[in-house]
LOFIZA-364726 format. One line per field, with one value per residue: residue number from 1; x, y, z of N, C-alpha, C in turn. Coordinates in Angstrom, 2 decimals, always signed. Layout:
BEGIN
pagu <- c(NUM_...) .
n_x <- c(X_...) .
n_y <- c(Y_...) .
n_z <- c(Z_...) .
ca_x <- c(X_...) .
ca_y <- c(Y_...) .
ca_z <- c(Z_...) .
c_x <- c(X_...) .
c_y <- c(Y_...) .
c_z <- c(Z_...) .
//
This chain:
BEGIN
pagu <- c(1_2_3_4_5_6_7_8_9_10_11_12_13_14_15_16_17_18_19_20_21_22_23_24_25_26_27_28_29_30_31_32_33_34_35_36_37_38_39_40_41_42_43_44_45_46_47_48_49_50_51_52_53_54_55_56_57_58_59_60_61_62_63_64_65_66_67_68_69_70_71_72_73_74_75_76_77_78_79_80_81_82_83_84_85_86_87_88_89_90_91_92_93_94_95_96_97_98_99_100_101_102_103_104_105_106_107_108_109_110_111_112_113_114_115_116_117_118_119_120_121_122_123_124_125_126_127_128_129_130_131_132_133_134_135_136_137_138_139_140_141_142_143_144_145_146_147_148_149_150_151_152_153_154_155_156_157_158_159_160_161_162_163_164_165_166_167_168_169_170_171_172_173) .
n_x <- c(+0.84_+0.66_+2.01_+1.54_+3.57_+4.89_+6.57_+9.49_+9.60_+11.32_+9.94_+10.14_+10.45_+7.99_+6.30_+6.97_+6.27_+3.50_+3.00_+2.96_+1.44_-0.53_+0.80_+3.18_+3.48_+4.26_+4.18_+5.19_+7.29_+9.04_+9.45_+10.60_+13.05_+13.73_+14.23_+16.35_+18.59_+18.32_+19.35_+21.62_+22.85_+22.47_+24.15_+26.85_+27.34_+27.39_+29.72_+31.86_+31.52_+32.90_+35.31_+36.22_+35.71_+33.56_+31.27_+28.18_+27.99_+26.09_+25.43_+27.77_+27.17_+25.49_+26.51_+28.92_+27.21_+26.57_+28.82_+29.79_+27.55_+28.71_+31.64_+31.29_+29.45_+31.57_+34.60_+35.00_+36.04_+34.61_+35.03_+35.99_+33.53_+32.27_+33.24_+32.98_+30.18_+29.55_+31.01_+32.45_+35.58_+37.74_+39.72_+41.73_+43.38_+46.05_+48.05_+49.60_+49.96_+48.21_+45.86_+44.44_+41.18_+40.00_+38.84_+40.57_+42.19_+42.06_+40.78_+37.79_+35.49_+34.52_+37.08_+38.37_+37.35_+37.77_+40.97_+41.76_+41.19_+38.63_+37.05_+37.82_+38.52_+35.49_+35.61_+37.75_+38.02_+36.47_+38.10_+40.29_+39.49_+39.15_+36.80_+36.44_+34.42_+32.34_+33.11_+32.38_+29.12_+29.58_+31.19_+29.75_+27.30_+28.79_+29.06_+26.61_+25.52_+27.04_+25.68_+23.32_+23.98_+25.23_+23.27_+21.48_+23.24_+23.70_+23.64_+22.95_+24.81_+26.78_+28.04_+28.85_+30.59_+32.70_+33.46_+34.63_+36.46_+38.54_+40.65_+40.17_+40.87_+39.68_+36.96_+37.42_+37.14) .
n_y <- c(-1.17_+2.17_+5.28_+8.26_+11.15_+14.49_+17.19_+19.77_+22.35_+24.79_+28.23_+28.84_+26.77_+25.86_+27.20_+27.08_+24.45_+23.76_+24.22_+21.83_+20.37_+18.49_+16.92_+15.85_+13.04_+13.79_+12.25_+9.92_+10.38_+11.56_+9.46_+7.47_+8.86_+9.11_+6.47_+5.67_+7.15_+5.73_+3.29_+4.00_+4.62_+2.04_+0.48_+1.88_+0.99_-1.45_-1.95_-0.81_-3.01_-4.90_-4.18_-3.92_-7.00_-7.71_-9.18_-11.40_-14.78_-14.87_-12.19_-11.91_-14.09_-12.86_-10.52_-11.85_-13.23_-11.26_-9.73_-11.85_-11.47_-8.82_-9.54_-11.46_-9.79_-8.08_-8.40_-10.69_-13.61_-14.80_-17.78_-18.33_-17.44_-19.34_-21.84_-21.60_-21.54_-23.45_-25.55_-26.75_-27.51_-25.06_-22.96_-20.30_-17.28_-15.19_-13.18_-13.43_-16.32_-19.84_-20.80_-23.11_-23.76_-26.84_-29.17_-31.30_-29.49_-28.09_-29.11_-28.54_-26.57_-24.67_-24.70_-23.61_-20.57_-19.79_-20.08_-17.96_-15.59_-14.03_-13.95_-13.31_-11.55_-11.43_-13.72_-14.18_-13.01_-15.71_-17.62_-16.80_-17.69_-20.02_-21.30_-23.01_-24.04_-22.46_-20.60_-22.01_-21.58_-18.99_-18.95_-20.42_-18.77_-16.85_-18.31_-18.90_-16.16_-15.18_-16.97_-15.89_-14.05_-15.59_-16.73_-15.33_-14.25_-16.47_-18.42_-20.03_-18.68_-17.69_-20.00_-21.74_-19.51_-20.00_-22.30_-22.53_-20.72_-20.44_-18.57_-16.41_-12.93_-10.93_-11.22_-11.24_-13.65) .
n_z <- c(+0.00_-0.72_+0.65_+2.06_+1.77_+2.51_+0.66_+0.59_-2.01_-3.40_-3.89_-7.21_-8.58_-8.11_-9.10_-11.90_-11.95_-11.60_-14.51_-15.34_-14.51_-15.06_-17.04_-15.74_-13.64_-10.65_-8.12_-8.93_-10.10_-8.00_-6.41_-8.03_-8.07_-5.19_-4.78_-6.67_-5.36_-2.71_-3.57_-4.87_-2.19_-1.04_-2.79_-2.36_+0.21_+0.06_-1.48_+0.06_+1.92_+0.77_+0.08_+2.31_+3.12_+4.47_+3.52_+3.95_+3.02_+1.53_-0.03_-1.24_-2.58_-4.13_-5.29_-6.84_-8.89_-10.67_-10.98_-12.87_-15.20_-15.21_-16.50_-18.61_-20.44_-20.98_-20.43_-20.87_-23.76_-27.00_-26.45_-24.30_-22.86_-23.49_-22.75_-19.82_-19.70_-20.93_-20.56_-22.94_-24.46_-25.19_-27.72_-27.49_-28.73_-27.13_-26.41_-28.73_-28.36_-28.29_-25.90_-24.41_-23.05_-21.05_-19.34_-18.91_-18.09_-16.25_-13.17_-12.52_-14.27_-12.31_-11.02_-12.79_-13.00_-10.06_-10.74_-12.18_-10.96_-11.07_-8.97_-6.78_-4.70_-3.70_-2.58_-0.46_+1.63_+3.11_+2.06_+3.83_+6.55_+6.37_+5.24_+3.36_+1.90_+1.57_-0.51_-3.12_-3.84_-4.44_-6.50_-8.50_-8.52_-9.77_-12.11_-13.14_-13.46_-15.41_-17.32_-18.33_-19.33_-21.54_-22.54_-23.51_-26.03_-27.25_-30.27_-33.63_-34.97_-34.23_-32.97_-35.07_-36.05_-34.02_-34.46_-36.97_-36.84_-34.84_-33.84_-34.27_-33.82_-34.85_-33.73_-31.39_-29.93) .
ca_x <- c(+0.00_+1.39_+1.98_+1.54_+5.06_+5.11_+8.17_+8.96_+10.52_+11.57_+8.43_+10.14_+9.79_+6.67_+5.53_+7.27_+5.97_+2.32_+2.59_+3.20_+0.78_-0.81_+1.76_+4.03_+3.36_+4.79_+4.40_+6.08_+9.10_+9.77_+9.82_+11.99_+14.64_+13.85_+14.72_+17.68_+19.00_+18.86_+19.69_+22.91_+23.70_+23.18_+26.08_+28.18_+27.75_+27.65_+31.01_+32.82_+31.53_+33.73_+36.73_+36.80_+35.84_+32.79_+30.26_+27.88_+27.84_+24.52_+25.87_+28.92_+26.80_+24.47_+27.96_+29.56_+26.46_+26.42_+30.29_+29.32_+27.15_+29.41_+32.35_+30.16_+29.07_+32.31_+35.02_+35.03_+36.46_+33.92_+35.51_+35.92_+32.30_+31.52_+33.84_+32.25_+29.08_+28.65_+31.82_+33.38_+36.85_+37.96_+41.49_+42.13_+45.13_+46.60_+49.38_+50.39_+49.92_+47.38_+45.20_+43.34_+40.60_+39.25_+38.50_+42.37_+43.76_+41.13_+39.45_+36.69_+34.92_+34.82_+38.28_+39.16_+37.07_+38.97_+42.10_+41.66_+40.86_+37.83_+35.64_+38.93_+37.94_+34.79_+35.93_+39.25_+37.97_+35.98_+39.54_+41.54_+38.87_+38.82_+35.66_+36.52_+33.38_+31.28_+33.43_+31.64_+28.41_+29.79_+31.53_+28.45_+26.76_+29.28_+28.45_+24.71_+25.45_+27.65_+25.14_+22.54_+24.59_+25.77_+22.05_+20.96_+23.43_+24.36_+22.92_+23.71_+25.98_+27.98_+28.51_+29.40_+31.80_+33.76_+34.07_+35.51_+37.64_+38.74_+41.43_+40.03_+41.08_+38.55_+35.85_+37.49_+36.99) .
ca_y <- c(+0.00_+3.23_+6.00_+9.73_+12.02_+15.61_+17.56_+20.99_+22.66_+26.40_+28.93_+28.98_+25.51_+25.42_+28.22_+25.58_+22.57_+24.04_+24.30_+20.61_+19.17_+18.01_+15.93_+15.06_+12.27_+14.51_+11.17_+8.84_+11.17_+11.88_+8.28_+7.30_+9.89_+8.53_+4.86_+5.70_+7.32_+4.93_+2.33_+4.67_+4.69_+0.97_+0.32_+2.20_+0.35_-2.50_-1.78_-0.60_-4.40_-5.73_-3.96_-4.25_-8.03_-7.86_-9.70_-12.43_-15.34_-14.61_-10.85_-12.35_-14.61_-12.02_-9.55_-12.72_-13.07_-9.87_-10.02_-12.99_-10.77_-8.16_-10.05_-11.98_-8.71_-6.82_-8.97_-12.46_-13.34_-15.60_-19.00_-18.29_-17.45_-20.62_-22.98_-21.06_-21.66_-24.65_-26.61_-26.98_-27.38_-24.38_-22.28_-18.80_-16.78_-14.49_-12.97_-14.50_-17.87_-20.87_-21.04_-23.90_-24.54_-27.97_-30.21_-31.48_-28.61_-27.26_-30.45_-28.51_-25.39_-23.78_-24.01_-22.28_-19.18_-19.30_-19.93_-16.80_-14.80_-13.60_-13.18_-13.65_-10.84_-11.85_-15.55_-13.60_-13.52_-17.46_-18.73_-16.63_-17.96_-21.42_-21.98_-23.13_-24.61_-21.37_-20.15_-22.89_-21.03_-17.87_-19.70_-21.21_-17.90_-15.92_-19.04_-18.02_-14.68_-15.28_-17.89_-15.35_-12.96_-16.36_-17.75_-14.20_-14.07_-17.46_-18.14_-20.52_-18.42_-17.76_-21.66_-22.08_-19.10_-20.46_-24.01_-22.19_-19.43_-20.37_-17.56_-14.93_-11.84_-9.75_-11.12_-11.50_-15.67) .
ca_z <- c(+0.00_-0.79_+1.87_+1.38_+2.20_+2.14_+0.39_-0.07_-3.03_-3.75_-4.28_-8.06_-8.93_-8.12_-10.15_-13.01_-11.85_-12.24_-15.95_-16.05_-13.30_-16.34_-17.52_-15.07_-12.52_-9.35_-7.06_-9.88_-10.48_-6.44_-5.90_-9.11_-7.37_-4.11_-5.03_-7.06_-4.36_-1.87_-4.39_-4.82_-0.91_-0.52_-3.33_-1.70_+1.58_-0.34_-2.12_+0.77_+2.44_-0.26_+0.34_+3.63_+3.56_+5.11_+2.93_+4.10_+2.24_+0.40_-0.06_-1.92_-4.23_-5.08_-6.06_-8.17_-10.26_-10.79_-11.59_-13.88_-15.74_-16.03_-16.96_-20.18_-21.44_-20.83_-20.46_-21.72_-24.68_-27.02_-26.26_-22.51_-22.13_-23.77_-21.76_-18.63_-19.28_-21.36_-20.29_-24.25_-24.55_-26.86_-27.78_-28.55_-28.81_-25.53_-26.28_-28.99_-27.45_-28.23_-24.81_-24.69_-22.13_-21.37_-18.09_-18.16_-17.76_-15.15_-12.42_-13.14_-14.66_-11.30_-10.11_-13.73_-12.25_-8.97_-10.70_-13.10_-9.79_-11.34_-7.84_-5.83_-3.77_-2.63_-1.67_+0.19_+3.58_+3.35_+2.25_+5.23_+7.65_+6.14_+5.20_+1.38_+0.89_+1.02_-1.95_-4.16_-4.14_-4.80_-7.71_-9.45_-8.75_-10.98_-13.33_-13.58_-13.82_-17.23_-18.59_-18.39_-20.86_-23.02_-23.22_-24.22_-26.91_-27.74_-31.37_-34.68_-36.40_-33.41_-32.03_-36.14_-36.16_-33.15_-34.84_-38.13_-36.35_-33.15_-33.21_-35.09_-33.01_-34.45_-33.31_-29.47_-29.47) .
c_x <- c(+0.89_+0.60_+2.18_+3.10_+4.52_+6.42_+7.84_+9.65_+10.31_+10.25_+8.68_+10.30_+8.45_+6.01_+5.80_+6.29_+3.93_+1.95_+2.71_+2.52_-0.03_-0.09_+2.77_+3.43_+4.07_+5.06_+5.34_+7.43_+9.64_+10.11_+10.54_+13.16_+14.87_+15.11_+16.32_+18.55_+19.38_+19.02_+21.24_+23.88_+23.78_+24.17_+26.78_+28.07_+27.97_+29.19_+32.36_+32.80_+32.46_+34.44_+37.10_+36.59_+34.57_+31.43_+29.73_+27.93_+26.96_+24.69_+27.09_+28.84_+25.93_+25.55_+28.17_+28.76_+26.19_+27.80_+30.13_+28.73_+28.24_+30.47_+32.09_+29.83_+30.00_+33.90_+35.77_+35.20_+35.25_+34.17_+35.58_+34.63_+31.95_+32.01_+33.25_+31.14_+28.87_+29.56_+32.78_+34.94_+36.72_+39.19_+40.90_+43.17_+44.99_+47.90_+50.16_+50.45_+48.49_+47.01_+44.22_+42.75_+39.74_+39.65_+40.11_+43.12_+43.05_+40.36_+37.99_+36.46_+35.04_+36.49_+38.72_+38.40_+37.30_+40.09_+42.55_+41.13_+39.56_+36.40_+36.53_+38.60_+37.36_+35.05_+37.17_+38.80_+37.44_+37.41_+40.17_+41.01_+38.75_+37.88_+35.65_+34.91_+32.05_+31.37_+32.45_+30.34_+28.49_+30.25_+30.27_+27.71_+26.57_+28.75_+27.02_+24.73_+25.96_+26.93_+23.94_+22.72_+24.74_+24.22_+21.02_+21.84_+24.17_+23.11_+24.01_+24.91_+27.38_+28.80_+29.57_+31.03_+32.94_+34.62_+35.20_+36.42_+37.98_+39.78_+41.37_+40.22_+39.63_+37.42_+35.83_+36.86_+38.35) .
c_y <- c(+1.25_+4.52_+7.70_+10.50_+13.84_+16.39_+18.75_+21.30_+24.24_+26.75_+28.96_+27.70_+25.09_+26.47_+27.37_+24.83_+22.98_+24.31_+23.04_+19.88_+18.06_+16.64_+15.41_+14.31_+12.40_+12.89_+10.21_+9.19_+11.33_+10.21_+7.32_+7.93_+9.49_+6.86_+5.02_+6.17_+6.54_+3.66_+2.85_+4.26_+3.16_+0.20_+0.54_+1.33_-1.28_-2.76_-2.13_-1.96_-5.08_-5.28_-4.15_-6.24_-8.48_-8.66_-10.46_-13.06_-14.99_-13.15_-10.84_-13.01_-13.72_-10.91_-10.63_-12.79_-12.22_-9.17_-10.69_-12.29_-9.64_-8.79_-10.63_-10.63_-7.75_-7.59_-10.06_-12.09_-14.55_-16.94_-19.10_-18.62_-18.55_-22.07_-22.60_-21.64_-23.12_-26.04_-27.37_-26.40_-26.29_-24.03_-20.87_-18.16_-15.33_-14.39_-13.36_-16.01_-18.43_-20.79_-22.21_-24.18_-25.78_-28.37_-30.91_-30.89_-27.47_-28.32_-29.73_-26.50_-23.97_-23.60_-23.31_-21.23_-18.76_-19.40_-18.16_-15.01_-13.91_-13.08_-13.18_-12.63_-10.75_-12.99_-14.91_-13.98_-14.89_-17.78_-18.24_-17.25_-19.37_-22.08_-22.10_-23.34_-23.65_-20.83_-20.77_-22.16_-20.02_-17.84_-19.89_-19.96_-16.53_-16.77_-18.79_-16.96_-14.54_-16.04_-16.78_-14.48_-14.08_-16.75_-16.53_-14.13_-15.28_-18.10_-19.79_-20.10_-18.11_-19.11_-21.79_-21.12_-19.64_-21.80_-23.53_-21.49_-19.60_-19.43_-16.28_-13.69_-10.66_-9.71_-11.86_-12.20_-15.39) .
c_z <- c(+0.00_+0.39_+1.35_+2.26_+2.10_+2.14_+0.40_-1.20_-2.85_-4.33_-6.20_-8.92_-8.92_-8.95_-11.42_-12.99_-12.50_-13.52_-16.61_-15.44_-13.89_-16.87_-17.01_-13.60_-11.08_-8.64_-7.74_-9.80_-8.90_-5.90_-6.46_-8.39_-5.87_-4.06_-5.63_-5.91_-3.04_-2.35_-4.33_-3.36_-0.68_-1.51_-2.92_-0.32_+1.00_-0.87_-0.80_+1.81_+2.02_+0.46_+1.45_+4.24_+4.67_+4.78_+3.56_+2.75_+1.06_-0.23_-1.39_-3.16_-4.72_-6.09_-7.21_-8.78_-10.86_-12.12_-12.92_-15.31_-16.28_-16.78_-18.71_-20.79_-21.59_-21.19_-21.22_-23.10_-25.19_-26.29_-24.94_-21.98_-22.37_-23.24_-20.42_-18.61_-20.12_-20.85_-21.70_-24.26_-25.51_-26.50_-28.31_-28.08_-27.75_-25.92_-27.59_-29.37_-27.31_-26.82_-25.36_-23.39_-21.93_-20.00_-18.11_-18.32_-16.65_-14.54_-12.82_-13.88_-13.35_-10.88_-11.51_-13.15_-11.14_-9.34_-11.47_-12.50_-10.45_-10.23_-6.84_-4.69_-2.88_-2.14_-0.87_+1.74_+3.93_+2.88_+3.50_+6.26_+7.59_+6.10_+3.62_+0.91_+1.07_+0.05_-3.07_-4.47_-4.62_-6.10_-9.12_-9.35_-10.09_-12.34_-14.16_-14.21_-15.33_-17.73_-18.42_-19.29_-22.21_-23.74_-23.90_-25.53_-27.50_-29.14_-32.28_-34.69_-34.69_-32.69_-33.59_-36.29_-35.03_-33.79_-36.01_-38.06_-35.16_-32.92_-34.09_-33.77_-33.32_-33.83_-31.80_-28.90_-28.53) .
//
């Protein structure tokens, strides 16, 4: 149920605002700016949780999928995202240098995203405290989070171009 507030604004805004009472949703727009706002402040407390190591568990997997997400849409190179999320051996070139990822050269999918320190951060304080096996969720979380970018843009022609180009640079396989 929604709750009534009262704001004030400058006597010359409001001489404005009355030529638009018409067309602007006053309660819509104060509570759009509201929300962002304290959407704004709890990032930052959220942020500064990180750095200082303060996350709960559930705090940590909600960041890595998050991470996950960004990483896949920012990040990741094709062939990465697609050993991430689907588990296919692939190669592409670093440097230079043939990379190939595949299950014997990683026990599994997850420890390549802790070896590649990709959420290393948030798992920092569960490894100093020795609780490894809370990392694992935080792990599979970031996993979600990148199959949610691959299964949005994973297509024909792109599974086909990987098979025919596995080190095309331009198209950052």
């Amino acid at each position: 149920m929604a709750k009534r507030i009262t704001i004030t604004i400058p006597d010359e805004m409001h001489r404005r605002l009355e030529n638009y009472r018409d067309r602007i949703n006053i309660s819509a727009v104060c509570a759009a700016a509201l929300r962002k706002t304290m959407d704004g402040v709890d990032d930052m407390v959220r942020e500064a949780k990180r750095r200082f190591f303060l996350l709960s568990v559930e705090e940590a997997c909600d960041m890595a999928f998050e991470e996950g997400m960004r990483w896949a849409g920012e990040d990741a190179k094709m062939s990465e995202l697609r050993f991430v999320c689907e588990g296919v051996p692939v190669q592409f070139l670093s440097d230079g240098q043939v990379i190939e990822l595949n299950l014997d050269t990683f026990e599994s999918i997850n420890h390549y995203v802790e070896e590649y320190a990709l959420i290393w951060d948030l798992q920092y304080r569960f490894r100093e405290e020795g609780a490894e096996s809370t990392t694992e969720p935080m792990t599979e979380s970031f996993r979600k989070g990148a199959m949610t970018v691959w299964k949005a843009i994973k297509n024909d022609k792109i599974l086909e171009e990987l098979k025919k180009h596995p080190y095309d640079r331009r198209m950052n396989y």
